[in-house]
VOFI-667637 format. One record per residue (C-alpha): residue number from 1; residue in one letter; x, y, z. Coordinates in pm, whole numbers. Each point is the difference from the previous one (the first is absolute). Layout:
# VOFI-667637
PT  pos  code    east   north      up
PT  NUM     A       X       Y       Z
...
//
This chain:
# VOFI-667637
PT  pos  code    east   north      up
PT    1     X       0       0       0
PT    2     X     133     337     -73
PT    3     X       9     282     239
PT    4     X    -252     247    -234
PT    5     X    -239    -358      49
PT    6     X      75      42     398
PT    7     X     -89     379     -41
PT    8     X    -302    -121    -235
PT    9     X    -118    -204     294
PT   10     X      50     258     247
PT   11     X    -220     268    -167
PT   12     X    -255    -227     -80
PT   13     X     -59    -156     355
PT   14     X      33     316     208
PT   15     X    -195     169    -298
PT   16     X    -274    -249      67
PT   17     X      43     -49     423
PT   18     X     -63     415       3
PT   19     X    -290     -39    -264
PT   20     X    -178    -278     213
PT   21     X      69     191     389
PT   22     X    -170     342    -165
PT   23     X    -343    -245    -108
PT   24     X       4    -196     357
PT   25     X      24     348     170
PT   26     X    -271     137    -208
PT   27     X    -230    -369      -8
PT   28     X      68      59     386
PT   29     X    -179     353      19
PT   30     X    -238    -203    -206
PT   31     X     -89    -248     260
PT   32     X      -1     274     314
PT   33     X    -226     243    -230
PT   34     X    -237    -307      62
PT   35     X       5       9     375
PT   36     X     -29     385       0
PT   37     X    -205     129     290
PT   38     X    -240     216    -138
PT   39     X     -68     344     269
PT   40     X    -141     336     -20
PT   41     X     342     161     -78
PT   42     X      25    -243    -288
PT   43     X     128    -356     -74
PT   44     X     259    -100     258
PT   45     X     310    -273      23
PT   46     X     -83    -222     306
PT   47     X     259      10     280
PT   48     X     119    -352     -92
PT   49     X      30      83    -334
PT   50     X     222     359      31
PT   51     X     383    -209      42
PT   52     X     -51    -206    -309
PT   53     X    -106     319    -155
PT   54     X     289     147     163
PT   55     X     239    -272    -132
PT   56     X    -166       3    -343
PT   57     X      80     388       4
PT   58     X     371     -45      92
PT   59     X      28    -239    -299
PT   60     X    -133     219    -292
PT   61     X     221     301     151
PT   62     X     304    -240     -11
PT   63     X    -118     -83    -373
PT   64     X       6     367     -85
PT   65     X     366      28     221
PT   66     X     130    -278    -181
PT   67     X     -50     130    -357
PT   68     X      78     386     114
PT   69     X     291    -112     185
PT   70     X      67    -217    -340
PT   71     X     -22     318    -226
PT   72     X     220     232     254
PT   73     X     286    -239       3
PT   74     X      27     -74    -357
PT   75     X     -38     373     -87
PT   76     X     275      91     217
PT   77     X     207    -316     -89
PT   78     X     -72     114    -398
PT   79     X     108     364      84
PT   80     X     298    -139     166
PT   81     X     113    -181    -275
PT   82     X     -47     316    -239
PT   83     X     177     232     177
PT   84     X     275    -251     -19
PT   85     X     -43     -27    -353
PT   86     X     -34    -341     -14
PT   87     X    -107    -169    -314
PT   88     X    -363    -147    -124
PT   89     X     123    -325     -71
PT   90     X     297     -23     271
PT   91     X     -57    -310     274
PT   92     X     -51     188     324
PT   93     X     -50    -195     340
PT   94     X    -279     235     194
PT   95     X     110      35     434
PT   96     X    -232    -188     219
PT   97     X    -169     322     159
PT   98     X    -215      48    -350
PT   99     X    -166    -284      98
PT  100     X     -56     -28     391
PT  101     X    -288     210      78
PT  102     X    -201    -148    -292
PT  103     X      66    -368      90
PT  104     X     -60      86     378
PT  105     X    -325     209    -138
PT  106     X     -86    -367    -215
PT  107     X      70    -263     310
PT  108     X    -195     253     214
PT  109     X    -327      40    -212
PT  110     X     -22    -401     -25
PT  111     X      45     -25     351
PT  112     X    -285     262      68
PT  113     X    -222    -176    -230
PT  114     X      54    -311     166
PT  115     X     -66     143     381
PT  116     X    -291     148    -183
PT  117     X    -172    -293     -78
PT  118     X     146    -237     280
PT  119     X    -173     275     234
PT  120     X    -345      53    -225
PT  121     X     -25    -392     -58
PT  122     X      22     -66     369
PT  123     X    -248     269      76
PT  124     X    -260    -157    -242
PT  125     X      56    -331     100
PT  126     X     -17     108     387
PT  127     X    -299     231     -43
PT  128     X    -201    -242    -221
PT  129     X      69    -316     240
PT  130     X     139    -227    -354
PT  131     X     220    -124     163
PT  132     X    -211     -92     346
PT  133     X     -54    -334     104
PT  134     X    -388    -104     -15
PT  135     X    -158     106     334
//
């Protein structure tokens, strides 16, 4: 396998992971809109539902930080490289800082997503008795 198949891979997986964790956190807005309380001020996110919300939250922000922090780093690492006058075609090796904040922005949004629905499955479950034993 050659490394532009590695990089290939790369893309396409991460591409896809950050695809599927923006869906889940909007399917899981979804599935609370369902449970909304509805009150005289308006409709209303039940109490058991507002940390999964919370979480769910926290994971679309990361999204957005990932791709910002994405865009930032490769500007700056692009400028860099012009001002040094670097050529188009020349084989560059980019520093490790370009990437940190977006692949701690990626890890962090799938881990959000996940305590998102960890926290709203167990609240269904627990508040519609599925998983009780028969009284």
């Amino acid at each position: 396998m050659k490394r532009s198949s590695v990089d290939d891979e790369d893309k396409f997986y991460s591409g896809k992971t950050s695809d599927v964790v923006r869906q889940l956190a909007l399917l899981g807005y979804a599935i609370i809109w369902v449970f909304k309380l509805d009150t005289s001020s308006g409709p209303a996110v039940p109490r058991e539902f507002q940390l999964p919300a919370l979480f769910l939250a926290l994971s679309l922000l990361l999204d957005f930080v990932q791709y910002v922090s994405g865009a930032i780093g490769w500007t700056w690492y692009n400028k860099s490289l012009y001002k040094a006058q670097i050529e188009a075609e020349a084989n560059v090796t980019p520093p490790g800082r370009v990437y940190y904040a977006a692949y701690t922005a990626f890890f962090g949004k799938i881990l959000f997503v996940t305590l998102g629905y960890v926290w709203l499955l167990y609240r269904i479950g627990w508040a519609s008795k599925l998983f009780a034993p028969n009284q």
